[in-house]
LUMDREN-662588 format. One line per 2 residues: number of its first residue (from 0); their letters; for each residue y, x, z of N, C-alpha, C. Coordinates in nm, 2 decimals, decimal comma. Layout:
# LUMDREN-662588
NUM	a	Y/X/Z/Y/X/Z/Y/X/Z; ... .
# end
This chain:
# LUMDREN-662588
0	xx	11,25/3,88/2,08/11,14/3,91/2,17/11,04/3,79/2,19; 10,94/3,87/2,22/10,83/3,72/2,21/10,83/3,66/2,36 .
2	xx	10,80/3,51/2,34/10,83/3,42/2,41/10,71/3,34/2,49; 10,67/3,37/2,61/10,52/3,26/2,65/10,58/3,20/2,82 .
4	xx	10,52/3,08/2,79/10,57/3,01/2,89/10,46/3,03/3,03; 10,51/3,11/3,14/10,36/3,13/3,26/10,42/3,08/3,39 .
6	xx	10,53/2,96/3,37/10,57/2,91/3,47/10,44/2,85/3,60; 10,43/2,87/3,65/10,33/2,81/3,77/10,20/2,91/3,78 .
8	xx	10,24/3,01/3,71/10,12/3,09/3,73/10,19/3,25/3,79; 10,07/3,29/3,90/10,08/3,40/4,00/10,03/3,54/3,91 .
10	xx	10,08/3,68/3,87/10,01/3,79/3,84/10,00/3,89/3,96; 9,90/3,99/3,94/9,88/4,04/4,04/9,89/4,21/3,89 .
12	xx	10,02/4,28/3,98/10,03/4,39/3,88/10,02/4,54/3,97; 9,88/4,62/3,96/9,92/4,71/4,01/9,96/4,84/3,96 .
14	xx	10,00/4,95/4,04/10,06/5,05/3,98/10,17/4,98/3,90; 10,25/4,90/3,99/10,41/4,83/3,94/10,52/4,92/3,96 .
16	xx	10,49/5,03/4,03/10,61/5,09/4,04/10,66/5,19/3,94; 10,51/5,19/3,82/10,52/5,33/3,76/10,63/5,26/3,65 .
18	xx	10,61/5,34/3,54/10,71/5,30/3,40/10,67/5,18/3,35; 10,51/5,16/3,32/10,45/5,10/3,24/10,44/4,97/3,33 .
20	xx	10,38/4,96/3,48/10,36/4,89/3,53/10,47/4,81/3,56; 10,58/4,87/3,60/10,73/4,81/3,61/10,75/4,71/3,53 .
22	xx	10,75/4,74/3,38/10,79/4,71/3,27/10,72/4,56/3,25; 10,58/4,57/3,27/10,53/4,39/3,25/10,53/4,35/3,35 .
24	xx	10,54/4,40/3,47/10,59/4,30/3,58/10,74/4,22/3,53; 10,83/4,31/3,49/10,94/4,23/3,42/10,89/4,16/3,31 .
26	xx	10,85/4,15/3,28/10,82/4,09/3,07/10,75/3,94/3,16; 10,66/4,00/3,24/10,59/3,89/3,26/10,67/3,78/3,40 .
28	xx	10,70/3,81/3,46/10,79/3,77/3,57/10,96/3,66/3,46; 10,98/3,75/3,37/11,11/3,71/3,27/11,08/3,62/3,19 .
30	xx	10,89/3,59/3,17/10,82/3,43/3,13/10,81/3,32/3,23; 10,83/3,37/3,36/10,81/3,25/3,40/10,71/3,29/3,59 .
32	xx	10,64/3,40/3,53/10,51/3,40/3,66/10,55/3,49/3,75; 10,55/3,44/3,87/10,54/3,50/4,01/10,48/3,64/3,98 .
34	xx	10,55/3,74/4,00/10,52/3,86/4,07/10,46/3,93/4,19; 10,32/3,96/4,19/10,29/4,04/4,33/10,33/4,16/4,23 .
36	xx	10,40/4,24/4,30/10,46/4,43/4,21/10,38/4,48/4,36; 10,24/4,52/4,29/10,16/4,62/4,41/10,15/4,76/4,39 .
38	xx	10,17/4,85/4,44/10,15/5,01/4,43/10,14/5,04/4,54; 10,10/5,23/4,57/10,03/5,22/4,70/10,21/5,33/4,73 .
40	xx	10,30/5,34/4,67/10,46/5,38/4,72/10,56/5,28/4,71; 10,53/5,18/4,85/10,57/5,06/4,83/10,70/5,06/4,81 .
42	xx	10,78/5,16/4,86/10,96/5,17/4,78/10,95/5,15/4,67; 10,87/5,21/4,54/10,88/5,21/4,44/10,77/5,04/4,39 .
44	xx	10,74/4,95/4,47/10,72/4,79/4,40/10,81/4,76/4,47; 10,87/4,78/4,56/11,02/4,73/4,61/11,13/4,69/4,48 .
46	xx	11,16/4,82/4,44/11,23/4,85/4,33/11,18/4,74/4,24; 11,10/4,73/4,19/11,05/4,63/4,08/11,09/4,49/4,11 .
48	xx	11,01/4,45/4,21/11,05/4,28/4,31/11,19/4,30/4,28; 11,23/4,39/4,33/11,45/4,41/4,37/11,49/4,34/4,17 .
50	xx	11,43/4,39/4,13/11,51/4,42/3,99/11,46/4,24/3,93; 11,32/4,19/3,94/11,27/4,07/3,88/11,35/3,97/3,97 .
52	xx	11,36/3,96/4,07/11,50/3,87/4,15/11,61/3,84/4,13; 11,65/3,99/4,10/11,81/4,02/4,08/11,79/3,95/3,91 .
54	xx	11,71/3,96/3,83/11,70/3,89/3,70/11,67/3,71/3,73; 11,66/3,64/3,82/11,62/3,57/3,81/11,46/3,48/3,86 .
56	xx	11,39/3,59/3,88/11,24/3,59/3,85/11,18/3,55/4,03; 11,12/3,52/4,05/11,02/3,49/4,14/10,92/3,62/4,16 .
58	xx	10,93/3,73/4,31/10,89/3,88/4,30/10,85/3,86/4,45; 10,77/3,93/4,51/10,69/4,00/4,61/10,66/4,13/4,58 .
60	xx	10,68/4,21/4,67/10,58/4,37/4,66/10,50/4,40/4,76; 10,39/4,46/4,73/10,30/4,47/4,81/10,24/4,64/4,82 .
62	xx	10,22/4,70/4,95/10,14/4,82/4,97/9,98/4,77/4,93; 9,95/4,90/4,83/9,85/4,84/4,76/9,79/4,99/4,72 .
64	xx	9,64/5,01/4,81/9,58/5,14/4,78/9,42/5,09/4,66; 9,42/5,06/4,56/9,30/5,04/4,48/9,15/5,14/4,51 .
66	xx	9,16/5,21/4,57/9,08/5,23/4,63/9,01/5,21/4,78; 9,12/5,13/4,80/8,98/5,11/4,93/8,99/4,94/4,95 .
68	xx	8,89/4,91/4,94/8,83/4,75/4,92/8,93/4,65/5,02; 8,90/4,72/5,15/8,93/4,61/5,23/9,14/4,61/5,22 .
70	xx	9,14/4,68/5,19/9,32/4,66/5,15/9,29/4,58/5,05; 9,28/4,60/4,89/9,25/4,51/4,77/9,23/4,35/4,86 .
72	xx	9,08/4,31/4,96/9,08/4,20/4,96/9,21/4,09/5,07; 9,24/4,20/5,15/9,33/4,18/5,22/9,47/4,16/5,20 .
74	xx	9,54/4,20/5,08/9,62/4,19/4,98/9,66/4,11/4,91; 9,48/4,05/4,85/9,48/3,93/4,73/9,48/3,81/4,83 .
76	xx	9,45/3,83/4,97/9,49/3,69/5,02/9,59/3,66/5,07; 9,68/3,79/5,12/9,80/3,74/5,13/9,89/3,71/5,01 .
78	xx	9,88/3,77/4,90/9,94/3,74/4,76/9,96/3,54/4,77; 9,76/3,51/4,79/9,78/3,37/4,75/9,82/3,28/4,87 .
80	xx	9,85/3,33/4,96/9,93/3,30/5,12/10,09/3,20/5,03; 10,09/3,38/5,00/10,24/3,36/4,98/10,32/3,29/4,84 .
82	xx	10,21/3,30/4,74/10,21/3,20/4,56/10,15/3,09/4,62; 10,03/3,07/4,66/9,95/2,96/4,61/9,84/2,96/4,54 .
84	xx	9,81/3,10/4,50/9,70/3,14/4,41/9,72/3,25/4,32; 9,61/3,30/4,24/9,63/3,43/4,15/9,61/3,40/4,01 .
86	xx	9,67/3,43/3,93/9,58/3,35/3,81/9,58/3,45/3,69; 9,63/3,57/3,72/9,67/3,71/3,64/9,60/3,82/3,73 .
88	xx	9,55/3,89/3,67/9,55/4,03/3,74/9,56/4,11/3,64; 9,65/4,25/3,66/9,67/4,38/3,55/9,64/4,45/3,65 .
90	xx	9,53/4,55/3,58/9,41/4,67/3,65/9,55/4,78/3,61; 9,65/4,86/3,66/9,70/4,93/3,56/9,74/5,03/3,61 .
92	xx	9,69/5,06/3,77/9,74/5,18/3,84/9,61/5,29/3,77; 9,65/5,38/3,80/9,58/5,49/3,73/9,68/5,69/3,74 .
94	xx	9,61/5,75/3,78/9,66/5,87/3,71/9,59/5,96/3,68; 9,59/6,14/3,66/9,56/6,22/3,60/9,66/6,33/3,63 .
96	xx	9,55/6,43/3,59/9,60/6,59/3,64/9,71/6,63/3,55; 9,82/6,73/3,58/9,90/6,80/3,49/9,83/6,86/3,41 .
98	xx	9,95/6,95/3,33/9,94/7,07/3,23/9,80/7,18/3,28; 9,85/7,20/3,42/9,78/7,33/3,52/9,65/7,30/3,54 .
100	xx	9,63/7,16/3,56/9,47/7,12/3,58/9,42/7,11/3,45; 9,44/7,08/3,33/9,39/7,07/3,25/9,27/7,19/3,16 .
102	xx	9,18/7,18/3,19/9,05/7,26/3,25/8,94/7,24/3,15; 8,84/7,30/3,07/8,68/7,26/3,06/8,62/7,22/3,14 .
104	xx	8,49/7,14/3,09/8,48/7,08/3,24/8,39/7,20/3,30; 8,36/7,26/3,24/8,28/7,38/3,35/8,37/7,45/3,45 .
106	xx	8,47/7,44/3,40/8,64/7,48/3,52/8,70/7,39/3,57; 8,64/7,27/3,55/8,74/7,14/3,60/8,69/7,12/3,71 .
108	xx	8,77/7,08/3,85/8,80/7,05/3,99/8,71/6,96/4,00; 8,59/6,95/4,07/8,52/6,82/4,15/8,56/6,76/4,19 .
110	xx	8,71/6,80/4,29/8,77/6,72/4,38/8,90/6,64/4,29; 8,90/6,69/4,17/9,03/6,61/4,10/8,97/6,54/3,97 .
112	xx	8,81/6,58/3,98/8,71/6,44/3,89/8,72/6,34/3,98; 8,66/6,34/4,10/8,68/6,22/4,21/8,72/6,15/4,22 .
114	xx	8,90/6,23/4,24/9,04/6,10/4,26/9,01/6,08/4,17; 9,04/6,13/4,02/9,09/6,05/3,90/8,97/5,88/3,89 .
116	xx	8,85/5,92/3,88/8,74/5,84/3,88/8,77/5,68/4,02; 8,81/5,79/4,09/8,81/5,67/4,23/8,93/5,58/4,18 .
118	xx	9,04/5,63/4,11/9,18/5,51/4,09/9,13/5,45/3,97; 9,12/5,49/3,84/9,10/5,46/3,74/8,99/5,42/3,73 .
120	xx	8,89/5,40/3,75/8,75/5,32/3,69/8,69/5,25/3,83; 8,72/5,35/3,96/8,64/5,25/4,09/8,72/5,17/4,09 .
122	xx	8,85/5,19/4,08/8,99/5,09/4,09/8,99/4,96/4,05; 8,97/4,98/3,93/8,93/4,87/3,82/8,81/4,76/3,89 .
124	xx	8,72/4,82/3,97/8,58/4,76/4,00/8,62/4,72/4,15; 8,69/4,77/4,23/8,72/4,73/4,31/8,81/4,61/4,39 .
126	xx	8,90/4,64/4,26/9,04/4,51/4,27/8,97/4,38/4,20; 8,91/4,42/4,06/8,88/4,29/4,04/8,77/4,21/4,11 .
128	xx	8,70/4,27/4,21/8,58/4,25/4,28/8,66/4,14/4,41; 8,80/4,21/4,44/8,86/4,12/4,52/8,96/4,02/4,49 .
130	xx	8,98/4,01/4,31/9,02/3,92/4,29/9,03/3,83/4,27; 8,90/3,81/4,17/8,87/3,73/4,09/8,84/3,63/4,16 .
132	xx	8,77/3,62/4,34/8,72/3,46/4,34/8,87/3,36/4,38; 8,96/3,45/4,38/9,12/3,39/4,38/9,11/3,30/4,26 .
134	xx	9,14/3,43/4,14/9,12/3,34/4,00/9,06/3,24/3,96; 8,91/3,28/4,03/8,79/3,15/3,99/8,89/3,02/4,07 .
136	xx	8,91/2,99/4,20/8,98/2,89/4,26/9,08/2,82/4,20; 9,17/2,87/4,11/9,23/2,87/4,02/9,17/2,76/3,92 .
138	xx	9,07/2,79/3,87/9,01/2,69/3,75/9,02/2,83/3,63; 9,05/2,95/3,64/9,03/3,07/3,56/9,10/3,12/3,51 .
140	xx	9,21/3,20/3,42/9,29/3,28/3,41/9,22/3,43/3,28; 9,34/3,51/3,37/9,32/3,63/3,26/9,31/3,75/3,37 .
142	xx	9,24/3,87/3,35/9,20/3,98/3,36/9,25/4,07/3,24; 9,35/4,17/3,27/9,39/4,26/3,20/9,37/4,41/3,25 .
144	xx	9,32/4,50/3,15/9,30/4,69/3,21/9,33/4,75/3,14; 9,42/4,82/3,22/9,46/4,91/3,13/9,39/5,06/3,12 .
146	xx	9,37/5,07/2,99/9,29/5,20/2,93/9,41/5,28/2,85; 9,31/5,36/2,81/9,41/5,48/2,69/9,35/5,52/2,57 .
148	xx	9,40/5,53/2,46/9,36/5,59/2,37/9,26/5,71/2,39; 9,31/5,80/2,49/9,20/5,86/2,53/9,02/5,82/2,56 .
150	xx	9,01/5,68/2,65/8,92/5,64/2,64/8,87/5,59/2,46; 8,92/5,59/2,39/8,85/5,62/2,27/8,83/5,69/2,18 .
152	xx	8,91/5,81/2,18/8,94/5,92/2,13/8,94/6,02/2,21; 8,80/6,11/2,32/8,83/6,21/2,39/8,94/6,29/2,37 .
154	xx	9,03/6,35/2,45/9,13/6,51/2,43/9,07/6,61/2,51; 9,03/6,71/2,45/8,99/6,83/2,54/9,06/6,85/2,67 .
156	xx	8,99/6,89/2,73/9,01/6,96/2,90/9,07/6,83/3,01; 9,04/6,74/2,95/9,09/6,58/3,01/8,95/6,51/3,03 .
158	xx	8,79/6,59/3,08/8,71/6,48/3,09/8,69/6,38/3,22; 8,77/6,38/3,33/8,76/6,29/3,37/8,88/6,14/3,36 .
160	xx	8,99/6,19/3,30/9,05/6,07/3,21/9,01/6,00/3,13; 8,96/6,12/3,01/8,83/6,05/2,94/8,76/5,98/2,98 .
162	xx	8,66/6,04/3,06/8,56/5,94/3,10/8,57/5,82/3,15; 8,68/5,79/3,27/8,75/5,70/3,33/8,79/5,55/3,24 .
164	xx	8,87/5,65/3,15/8,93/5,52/3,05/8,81/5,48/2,99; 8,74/5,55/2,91/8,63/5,54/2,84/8,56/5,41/2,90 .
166	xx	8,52/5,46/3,05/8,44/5,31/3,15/8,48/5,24/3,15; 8,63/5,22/3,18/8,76/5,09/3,13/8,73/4,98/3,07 .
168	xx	8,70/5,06/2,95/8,61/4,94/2,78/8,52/4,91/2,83; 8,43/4,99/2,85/8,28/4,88/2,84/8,28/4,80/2,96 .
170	xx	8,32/4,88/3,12/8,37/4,77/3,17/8,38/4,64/3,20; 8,53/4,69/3,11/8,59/4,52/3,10/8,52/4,44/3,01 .
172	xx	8,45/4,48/2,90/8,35/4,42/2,83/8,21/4,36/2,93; 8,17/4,44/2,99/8,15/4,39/3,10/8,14/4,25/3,14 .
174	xx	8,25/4,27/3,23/8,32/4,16/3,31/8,38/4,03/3,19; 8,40/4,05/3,09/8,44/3,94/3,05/8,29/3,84/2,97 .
176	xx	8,18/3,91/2,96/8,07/3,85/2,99/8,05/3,79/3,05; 8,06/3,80/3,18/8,04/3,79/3,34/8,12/3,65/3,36 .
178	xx	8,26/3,71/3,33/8,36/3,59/3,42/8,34/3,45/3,30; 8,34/3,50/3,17/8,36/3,35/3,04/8,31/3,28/3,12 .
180	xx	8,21/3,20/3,19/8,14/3,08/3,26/8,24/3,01/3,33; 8,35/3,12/3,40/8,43/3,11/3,51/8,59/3,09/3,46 .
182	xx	8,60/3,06/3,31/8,71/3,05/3,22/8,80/3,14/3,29; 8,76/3,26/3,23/8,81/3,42/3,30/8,81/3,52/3,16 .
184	xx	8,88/3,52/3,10/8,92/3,63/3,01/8,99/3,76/3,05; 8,86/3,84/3,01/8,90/3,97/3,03/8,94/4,08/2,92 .
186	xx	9,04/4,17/2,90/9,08/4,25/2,77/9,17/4,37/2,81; 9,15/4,47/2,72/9,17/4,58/2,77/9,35/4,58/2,63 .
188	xx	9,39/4,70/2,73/9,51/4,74/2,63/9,47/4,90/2,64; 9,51/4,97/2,53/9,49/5,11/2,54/9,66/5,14/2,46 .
190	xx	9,71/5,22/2,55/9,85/5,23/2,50/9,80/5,39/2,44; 9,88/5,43/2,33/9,95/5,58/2,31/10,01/5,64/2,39 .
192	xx	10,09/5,74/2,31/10,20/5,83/2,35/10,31/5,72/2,38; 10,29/5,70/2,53/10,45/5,59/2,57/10,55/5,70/2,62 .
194	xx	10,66/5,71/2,57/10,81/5,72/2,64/10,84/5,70/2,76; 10,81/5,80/2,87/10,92/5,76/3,01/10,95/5,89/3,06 .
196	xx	10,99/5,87/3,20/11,05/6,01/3,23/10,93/6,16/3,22; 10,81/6,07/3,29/10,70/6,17/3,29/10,64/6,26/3,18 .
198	xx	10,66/6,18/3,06/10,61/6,22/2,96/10,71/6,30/2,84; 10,84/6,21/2,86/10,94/6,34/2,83/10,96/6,45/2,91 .
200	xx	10,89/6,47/2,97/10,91/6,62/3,05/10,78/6,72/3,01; 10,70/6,60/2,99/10,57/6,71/2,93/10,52/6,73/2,77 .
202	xx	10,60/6,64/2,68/10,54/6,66/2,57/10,69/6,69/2,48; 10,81/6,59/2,49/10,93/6,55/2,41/11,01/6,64/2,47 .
204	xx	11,04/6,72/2,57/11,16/6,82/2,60/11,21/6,92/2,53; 11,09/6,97/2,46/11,07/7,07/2,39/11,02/7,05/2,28 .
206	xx	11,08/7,07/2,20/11,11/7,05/2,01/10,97/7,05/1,92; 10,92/7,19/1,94/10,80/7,24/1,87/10,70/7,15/1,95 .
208	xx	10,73/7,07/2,07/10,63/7,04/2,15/10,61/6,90/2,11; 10,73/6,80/2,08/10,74/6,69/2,05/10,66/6,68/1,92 .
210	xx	10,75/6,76/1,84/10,71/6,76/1,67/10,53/6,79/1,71; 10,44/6,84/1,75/10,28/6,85/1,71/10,27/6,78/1,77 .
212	xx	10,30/6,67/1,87/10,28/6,51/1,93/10,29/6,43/1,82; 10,38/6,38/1,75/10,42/6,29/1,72/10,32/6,34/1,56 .
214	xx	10,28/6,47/1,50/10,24/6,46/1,42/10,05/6,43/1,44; 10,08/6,35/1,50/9,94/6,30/1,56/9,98/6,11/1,49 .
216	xx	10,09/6,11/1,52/10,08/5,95/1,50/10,14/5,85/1,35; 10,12/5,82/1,28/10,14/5,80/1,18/10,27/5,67/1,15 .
218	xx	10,32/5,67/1,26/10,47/5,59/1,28/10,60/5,73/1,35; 10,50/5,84/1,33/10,59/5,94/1,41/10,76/5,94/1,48 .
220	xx	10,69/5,87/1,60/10,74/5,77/1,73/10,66/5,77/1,88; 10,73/5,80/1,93/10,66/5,76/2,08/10,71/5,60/2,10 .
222	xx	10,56/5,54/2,14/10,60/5,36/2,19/10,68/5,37/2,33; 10,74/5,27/2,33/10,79/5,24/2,47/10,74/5,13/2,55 .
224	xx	10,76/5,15/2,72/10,72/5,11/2,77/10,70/4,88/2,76; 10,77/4,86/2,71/10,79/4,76/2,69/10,70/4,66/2,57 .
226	xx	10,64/4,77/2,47/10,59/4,81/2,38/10,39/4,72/2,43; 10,37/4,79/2,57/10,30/4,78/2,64/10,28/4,63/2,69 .
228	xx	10,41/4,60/2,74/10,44/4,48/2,83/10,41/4,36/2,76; 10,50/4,39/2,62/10,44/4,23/2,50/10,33/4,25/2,48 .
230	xx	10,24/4,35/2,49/10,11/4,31/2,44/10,04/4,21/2,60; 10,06/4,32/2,69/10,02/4,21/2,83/10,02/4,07/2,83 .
232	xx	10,19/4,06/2,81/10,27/3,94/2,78/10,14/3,86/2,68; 10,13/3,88/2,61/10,03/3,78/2,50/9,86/3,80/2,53 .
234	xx	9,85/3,86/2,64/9,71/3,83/2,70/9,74/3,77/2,79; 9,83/3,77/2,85/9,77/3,70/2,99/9,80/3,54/2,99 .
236	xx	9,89/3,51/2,84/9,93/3,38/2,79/9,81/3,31/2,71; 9,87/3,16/2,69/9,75/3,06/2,66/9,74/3,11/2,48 .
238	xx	9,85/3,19/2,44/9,85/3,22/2,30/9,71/3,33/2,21; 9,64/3,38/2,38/9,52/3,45/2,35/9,39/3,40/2,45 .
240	xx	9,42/3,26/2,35/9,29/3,19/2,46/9,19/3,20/2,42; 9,16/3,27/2,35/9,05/3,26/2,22/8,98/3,44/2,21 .
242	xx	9,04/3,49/2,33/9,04/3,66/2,29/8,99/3,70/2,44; 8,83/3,79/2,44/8,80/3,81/2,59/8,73/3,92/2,50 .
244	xx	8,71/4,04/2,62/8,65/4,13/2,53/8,69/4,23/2,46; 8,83/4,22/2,37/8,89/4,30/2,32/8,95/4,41/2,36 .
246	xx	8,96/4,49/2,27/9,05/4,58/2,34/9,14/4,64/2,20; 9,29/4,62/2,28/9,37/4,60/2,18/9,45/4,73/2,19 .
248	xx	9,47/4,80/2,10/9,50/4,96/2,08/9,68/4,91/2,04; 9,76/5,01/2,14/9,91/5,00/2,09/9,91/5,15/2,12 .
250	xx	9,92/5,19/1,98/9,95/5,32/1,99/10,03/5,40/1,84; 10,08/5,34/1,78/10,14/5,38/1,66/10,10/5,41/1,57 .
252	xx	9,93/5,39/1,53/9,81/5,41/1,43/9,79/5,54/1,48; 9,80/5,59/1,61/9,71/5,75/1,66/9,57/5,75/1,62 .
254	xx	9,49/5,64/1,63/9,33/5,63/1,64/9,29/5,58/1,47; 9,36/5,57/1,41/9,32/5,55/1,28/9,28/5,67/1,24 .
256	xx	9,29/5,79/1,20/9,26/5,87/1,17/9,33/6,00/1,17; 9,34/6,05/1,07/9,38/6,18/1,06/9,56/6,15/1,01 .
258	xx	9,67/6,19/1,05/9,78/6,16/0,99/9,86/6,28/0,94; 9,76/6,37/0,90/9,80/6,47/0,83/9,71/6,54/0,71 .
260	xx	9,75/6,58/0,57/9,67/6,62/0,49/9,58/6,71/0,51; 9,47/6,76/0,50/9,45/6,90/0,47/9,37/6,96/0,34 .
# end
């Protein structure tokens, strides 16, 4: 497994409690860096802090609502209360509607464009709005967001995911404009079809359902959450010092093209 040294440096990981976000709180916490595990079901960054400890790791959890500002700023200063400073942040809380919602948009719910929009793209604008003058203090760091393949590849009846992730990229493109003066690199990850409980219940349970998934991907494989975490792992390290801007696709060659004849 790959190896980066982030001893003396603080991350700030939201949506830690989920699969994905869990997973590089550990990856990154098991290199070396202090854990804030923020989510807004603080049992569940409990859990994470509990597990980076019990490994060894240096862990805090934090109640953490990305939508509303003055929690985010209020958060990021007790974080550096309690480290000494921020020098990581991962954008990575986010969700989206089920099977049932999934809608045209001339059918799709105003009120479930909103949320999606409010966690996933205001989220993004909000957290880093209260993080970064931590980071700047710092002398600069890394900015990580997480997007989806979807933001590059619409899926029908998903346009506020879409859209959401979609703003993600440019975004963070954006912002890593913005912050380079402030030795602030910013880069996006867009994962695939990841493996966890959620997603084996909606796509891998069922046979015929898995098999036209997976014949989407040309490693015909769902990635794992971990999968996710080394790529984090090698942004938020000195080994991508050279990389702002990007947006790095882990998705099993989904977005290359067509992985079927016709």
């Amino acid at each position: 497994m790959m190896r980066s040294d982030l001893s003396g440096k603080t991350v700030l990981v939201t949506g830690a409690g989920g699969a994905i976000g869990s997973s590089m709180a550990a990856v990154l916490g098991a290199n070396g860096a202090a854990v804030a595990a923020c989510d807004i079901v603080l049992a569940n960054a409990e859990k994470t802090a509990a597990a980076i400890r019990e490994a060894g790791g240096k862990a805090k959890a934090y109640y953490f609502d990305v939508t509303d500002p003055e929690c985010a700023a209020r958060v990021a200063d007790e974080i550096e209360n309690d480290f000494g400073g921020i020098d990581i942040l991962i954008n990575n809380a986010g969700v989206n509607v089920g099977p049932n919602d999934r809608k045209p948009l001339h059918e799709f719910s105003p009120e479930k464009w909103e949320w999606i929009l409010s966690i996933d793209l205001d989220g993004v604008f909000k957290v880093t709005k209260a993080v970064v003058p931590h980071i700047i203090k710092r002398g600069g760091g890394s900015v990580i967001n997480i997007s989806s393949v979807v933001g590059q590849v619409p899926f029908r009846n998903q346009c506020a995911f879409t859209a959401a992730k979609a703003g993600v990229i440019n975004l963070s493109k954006a912002m890593a404009l913005e912050f380079a003066p402030e030795n602030i690199r910013v880069n996006v990850i867009c994962p695939g079809s990841i493996m966890f409980e959620g997603t084996k219940a909606l796509f891998y349970a069922d046979k015929a359902k898995a098999e036209a998934m997976l014949s989407h991907i040309p490693q015909h494989r769902p990635g794992s959450p971990e999968d996710i975490a080394y790529a984090a792992l090698y942004l938020a390290s000195d080994e991508s010092s050279y990389m702002t801007g990007s947006v790095m696709t882990v998705d099993g060659g989904w977005t290359c093209g067509y992985a079927r004849d016709f």
